[in-house]
TIMIMAR-239630 format. One record per atom (N, C-alpha, C): atom name; residue number from 0; z, x, y. Coordinates in pm, whole numbers, plus 50000, padded with zeros to 5 digits. Atoms other than C-alpha are relative to their C-alpha. Layout:
<atoms>
<atom atom="CA" seq="NUM" z="Z" x="X" y="Y"/>
...
</atoms>
This chain:
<atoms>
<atom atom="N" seq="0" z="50048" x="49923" y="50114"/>
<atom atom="CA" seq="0" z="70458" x="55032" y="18469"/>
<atom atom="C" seq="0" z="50071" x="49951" y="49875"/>
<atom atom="N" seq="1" z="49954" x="50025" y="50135"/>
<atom atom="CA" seq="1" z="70470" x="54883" y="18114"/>
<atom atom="C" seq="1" z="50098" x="50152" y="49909"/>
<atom atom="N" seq="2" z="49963" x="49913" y="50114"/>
<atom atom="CA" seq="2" z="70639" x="55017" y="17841"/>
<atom atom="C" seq="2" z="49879" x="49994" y="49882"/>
<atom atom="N" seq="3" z="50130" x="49983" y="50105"/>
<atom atom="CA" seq="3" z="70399" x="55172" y="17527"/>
<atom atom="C" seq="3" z="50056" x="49920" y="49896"/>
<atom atom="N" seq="4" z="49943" x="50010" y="50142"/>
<atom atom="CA" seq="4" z="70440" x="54994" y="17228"/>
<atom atom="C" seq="4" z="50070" x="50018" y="49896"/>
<atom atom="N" seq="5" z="49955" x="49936" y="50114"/>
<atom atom="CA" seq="5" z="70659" x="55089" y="16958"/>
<atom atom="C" seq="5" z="49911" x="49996" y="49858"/>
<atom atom="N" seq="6" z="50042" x="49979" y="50125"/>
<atom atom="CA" seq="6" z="70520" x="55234" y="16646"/>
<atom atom="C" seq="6" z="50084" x="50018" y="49905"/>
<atom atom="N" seq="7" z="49922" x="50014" y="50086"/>
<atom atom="CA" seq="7" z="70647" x="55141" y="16327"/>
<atom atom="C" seq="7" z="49921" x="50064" y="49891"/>
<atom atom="N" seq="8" z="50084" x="49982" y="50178"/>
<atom atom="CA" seq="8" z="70554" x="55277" y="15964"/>
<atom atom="C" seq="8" z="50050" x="49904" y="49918"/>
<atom atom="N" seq="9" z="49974" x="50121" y="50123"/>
<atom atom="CA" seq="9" z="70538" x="55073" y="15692"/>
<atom atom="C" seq="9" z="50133" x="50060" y="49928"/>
<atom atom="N" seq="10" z="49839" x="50016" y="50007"/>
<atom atom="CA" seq="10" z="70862" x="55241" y="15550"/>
<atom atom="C" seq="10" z="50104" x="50002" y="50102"/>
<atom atom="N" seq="11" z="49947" x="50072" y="49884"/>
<atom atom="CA" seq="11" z="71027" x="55205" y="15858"/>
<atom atom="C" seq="11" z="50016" x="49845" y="49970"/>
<atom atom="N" seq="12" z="49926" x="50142" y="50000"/>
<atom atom="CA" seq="12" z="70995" x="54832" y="15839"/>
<atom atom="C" seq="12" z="50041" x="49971" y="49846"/>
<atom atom="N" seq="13" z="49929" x="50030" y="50165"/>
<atom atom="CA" seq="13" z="71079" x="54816" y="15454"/>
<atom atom="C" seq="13" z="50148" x="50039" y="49977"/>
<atom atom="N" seq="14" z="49828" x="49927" y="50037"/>
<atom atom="CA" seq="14" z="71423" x="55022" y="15509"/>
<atom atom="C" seq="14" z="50040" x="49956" y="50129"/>
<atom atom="N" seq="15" z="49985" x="50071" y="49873"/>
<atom atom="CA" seq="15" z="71456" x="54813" y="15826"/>
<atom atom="C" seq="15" z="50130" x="49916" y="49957"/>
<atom atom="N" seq="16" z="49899" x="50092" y="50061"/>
<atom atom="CA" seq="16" z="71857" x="54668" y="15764"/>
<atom atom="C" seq="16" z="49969" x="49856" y="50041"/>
<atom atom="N" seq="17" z="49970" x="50199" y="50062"/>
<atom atom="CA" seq="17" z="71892" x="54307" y="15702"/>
<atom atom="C" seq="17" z="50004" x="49935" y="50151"/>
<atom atom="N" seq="18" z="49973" x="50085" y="49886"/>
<atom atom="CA" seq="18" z="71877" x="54101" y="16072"/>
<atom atom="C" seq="18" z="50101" x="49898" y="49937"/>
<atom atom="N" seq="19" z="49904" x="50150" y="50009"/>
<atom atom="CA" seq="19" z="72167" x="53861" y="16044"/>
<atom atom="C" seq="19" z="49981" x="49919" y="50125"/>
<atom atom="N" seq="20" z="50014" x="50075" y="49903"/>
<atom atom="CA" seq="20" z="72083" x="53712" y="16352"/>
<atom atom="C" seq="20" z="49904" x="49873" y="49981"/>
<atom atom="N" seq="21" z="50131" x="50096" y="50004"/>
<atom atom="CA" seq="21" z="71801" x="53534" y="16212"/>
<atom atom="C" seq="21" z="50025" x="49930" y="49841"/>
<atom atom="N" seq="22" z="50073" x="50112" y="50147"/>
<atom atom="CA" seq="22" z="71777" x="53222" y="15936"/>
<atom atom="C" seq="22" z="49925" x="49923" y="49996"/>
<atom atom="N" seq="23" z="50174" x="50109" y="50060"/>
<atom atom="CA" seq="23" z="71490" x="53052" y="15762"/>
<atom atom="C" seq="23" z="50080" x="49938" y="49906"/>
<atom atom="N" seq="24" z="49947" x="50122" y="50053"/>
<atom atom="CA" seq="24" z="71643" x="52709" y="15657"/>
<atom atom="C" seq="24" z="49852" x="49943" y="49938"/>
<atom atom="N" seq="25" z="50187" x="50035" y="50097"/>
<atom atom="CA" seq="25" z="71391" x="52592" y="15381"/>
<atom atom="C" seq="25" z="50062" x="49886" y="49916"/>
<atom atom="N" seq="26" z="49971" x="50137" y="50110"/>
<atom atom="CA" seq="26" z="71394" x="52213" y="15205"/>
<atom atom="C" seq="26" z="49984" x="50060" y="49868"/>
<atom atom="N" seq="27" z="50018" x="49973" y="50144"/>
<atom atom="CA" seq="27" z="71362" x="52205" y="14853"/>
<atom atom="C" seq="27" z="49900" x="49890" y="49969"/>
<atom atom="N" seq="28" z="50096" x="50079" y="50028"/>
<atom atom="CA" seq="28" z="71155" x="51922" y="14742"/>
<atom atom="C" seq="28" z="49875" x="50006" y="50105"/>
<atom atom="N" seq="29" z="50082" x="50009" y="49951"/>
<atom atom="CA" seq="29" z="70848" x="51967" y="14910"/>
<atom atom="C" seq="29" z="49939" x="50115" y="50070"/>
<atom atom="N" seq="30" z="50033" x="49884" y="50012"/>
<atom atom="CA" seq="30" z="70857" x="52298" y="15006"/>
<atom atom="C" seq="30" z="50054" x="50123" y="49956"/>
<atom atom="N" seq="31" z="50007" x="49917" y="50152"/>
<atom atom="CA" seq="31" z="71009" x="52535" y="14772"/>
<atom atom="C" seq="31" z="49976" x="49979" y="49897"/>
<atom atom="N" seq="32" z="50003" x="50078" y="50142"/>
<atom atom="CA" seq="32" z="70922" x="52303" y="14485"/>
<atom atom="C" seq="32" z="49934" x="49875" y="50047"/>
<atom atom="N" seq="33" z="50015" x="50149" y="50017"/>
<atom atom="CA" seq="33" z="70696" x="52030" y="14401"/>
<atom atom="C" seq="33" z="50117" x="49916" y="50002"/>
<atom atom="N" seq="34" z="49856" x="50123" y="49994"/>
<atom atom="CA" seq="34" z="70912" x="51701" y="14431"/>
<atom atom="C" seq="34" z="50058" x="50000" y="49833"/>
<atom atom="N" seq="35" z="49861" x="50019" y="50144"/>
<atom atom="CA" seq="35" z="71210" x="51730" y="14112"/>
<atom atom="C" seq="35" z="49927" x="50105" y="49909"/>
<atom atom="N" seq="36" z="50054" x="49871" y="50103"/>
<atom atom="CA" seq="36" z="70999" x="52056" y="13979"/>
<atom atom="C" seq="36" z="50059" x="50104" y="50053"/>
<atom atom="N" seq="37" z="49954" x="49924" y="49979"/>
<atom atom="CA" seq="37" z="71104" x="52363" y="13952"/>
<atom atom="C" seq="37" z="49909" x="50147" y="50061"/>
<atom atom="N" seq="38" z="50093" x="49978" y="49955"/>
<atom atom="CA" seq="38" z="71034" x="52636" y="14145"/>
<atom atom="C" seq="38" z="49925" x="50130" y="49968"/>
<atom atom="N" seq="39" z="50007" x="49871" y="50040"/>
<atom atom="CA" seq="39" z="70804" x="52928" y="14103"/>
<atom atom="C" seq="39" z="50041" x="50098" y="50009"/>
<atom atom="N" seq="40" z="49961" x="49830" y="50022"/>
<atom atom="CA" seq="40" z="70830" x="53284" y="13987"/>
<atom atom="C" seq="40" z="49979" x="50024" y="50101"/>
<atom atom="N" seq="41" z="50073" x="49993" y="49862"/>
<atom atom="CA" seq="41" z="70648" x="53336" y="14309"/>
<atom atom="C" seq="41" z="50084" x="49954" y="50123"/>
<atom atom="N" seq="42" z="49881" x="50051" y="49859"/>
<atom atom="CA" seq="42" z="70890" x="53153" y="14557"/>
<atom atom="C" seq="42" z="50081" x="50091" y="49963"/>
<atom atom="N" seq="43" z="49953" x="49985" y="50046"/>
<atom atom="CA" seq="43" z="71149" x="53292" y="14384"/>
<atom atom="C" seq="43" z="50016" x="50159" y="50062"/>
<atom atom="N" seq="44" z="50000" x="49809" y="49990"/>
<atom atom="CA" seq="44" z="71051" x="53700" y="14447"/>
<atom atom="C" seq="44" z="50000" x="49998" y="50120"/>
<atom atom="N" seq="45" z="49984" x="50011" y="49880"/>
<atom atom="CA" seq="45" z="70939" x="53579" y="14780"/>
<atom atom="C" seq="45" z="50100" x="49999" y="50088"/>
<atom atom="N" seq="46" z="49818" x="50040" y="49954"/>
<atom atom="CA" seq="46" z="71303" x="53428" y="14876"/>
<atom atom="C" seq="46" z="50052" x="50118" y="50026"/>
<atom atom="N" seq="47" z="49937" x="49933" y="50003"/>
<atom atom="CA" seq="47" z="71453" x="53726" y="14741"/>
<atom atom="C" seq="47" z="49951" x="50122" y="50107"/>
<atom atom="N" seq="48" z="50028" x="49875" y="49934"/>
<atom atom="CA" seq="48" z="71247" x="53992" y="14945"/>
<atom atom="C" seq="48" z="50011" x="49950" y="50145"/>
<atom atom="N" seq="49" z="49996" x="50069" y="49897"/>
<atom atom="CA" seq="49" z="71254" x="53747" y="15246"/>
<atom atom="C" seq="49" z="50174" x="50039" y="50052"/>
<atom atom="N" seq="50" z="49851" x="50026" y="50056"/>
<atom atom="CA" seq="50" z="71654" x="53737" y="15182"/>
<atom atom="C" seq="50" z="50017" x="50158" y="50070"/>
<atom atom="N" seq="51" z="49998" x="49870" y="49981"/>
<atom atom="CA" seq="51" z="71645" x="54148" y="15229"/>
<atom atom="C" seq="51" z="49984" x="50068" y="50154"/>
<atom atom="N" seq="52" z="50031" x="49980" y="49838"/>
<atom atom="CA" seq="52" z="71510" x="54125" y="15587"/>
<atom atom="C" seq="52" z="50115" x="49932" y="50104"/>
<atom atom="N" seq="53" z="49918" x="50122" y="49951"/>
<atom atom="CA" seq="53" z="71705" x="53795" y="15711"/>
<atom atom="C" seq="53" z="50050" x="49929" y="49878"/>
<atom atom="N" seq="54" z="49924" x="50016" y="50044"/>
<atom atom="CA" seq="54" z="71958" x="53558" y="15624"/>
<atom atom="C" seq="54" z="49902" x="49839" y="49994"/>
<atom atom="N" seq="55" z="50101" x="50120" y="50030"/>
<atom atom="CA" seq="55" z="71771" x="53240" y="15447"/>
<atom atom="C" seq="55" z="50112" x="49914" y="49925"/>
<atom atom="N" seq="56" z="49924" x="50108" y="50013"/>
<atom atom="CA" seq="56" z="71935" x="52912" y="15350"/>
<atom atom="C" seq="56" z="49907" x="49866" y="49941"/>
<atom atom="N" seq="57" z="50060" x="50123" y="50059"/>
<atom atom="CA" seq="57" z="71863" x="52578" y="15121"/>
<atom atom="C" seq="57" z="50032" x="49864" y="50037"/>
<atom atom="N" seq="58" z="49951" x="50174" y="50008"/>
<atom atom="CA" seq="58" z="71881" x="52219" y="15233"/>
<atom atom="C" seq="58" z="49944" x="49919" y="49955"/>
<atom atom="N" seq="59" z="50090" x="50124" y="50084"/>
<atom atom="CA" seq="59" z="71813" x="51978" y="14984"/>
<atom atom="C" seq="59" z="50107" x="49832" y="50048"/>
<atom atom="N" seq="60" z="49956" x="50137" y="50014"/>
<atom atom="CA" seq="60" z="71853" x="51592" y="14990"/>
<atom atom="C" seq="60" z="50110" x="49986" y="49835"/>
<atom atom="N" seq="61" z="49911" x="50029" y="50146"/>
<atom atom="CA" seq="61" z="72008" x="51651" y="14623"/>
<atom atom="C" seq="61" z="50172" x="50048" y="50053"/>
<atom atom="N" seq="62" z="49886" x="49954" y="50022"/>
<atom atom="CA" seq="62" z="72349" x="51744" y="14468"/>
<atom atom="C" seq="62" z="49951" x="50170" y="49994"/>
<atom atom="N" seq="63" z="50045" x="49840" y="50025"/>
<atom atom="CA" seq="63" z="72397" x="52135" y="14427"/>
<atom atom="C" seq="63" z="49970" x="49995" y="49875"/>
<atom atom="N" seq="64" z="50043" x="49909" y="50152"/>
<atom atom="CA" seq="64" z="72362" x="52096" y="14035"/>
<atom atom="C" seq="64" z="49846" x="49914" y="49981"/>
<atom atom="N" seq="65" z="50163" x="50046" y="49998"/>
<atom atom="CA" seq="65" z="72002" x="51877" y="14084"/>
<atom atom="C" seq="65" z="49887" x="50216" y="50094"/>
<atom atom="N" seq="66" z="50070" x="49882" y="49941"/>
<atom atom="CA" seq="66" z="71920" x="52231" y="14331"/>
<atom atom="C" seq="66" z="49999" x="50104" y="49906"/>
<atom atom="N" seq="67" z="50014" x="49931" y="50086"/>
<atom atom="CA" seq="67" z="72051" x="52423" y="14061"/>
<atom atom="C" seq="67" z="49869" x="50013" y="49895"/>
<atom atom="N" seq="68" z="50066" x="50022" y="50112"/>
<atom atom="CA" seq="68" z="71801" x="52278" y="13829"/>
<atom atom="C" seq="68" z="49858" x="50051" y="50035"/>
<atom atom="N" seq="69" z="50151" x="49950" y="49904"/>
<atom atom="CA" seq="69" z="71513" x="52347" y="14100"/>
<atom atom="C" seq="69" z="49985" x="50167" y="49998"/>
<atom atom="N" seq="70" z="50046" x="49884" y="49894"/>
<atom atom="CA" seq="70" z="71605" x="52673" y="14241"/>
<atom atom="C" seq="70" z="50050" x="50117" y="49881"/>
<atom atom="N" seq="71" z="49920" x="49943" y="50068"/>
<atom atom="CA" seq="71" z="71796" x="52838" y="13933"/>
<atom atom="C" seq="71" z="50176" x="50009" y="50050"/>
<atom atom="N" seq="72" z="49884" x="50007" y="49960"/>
<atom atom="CA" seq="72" z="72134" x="52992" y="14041"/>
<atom atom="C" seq="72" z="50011" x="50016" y="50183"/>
<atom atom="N" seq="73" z="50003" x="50033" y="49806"/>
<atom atom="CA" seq="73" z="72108" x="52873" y="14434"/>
<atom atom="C" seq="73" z="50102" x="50088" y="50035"/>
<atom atom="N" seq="74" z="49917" x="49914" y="49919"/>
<atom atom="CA" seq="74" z="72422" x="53003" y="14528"/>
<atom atom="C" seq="74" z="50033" x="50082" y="50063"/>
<atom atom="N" seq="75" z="50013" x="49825" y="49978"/>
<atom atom="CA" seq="75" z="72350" x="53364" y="14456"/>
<atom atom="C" seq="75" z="49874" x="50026" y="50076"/>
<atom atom="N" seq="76" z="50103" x="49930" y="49993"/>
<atom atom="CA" seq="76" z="71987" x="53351" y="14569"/>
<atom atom="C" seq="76" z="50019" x="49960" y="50185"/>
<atom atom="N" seq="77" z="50039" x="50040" y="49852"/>
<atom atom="CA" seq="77" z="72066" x="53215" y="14947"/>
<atom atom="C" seq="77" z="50142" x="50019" y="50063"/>
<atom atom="N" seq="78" z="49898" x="49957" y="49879"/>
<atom atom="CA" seq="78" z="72308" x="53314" y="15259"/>
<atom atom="C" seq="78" z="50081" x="49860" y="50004"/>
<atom atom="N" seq="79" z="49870" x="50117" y="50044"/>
<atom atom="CA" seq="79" z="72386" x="52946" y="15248"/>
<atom atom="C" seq="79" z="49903" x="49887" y="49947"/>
<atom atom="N" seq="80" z="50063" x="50056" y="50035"/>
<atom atom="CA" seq="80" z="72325" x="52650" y="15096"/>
<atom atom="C" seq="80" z="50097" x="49878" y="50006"/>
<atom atom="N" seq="81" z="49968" x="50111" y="49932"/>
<atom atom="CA" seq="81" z="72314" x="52316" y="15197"/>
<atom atom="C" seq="81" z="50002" x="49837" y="49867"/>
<atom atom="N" seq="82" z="50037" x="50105" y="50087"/>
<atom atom="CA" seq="82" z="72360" x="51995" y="14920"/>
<atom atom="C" seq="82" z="50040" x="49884" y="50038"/>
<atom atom="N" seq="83" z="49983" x="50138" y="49945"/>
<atom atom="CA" seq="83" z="72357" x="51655" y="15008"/>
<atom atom="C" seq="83" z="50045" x="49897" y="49910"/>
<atom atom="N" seq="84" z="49978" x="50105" y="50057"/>
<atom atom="CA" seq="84" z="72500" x="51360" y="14811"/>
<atom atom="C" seq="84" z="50147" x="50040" y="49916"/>
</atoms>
């Protein structure tokens, strides 16, 4: 004999604390940002409400102050962040 489903409400999962168990490692050139553009308002709100659930992270091929230039202030907006060169 199964178990029933759990039912969630939509505030239920909105006041749902933060999973740290879980990260979404995301490039930068190519998919948070066209290649050496910056990125949208739209990624940007996304990240942050994404960020609220789980613990999300940047790895770019750049330096951190080329990510800076992409992502705004990287540091603050991600759990971690990854710069290359």
């Amino acid at each position: 004999r199964g178990s029933s489903p759990r039912v969630v409400s939509f505030h239920q999962m909105t006041e749902t604390p933060k999973n740290r168990r879980v990260l979404a490692l995301f490039d930068v050139d190519g998919t948070l940002t066209e290649p050496r553009k910056v990125a949208s308002p739209e990624t940007v709100a996304y990240l942050a409400e994404l960020r609220k659930k789980i613990c999300i992270g940047v790895v770019g091929g750049s330096d951190l102050v080329k990510q800076k230039e992409q992502l705004g202030d990287s540091p603050s907006m991600f759990d971690f962040t990854f710069a290359e060169n």
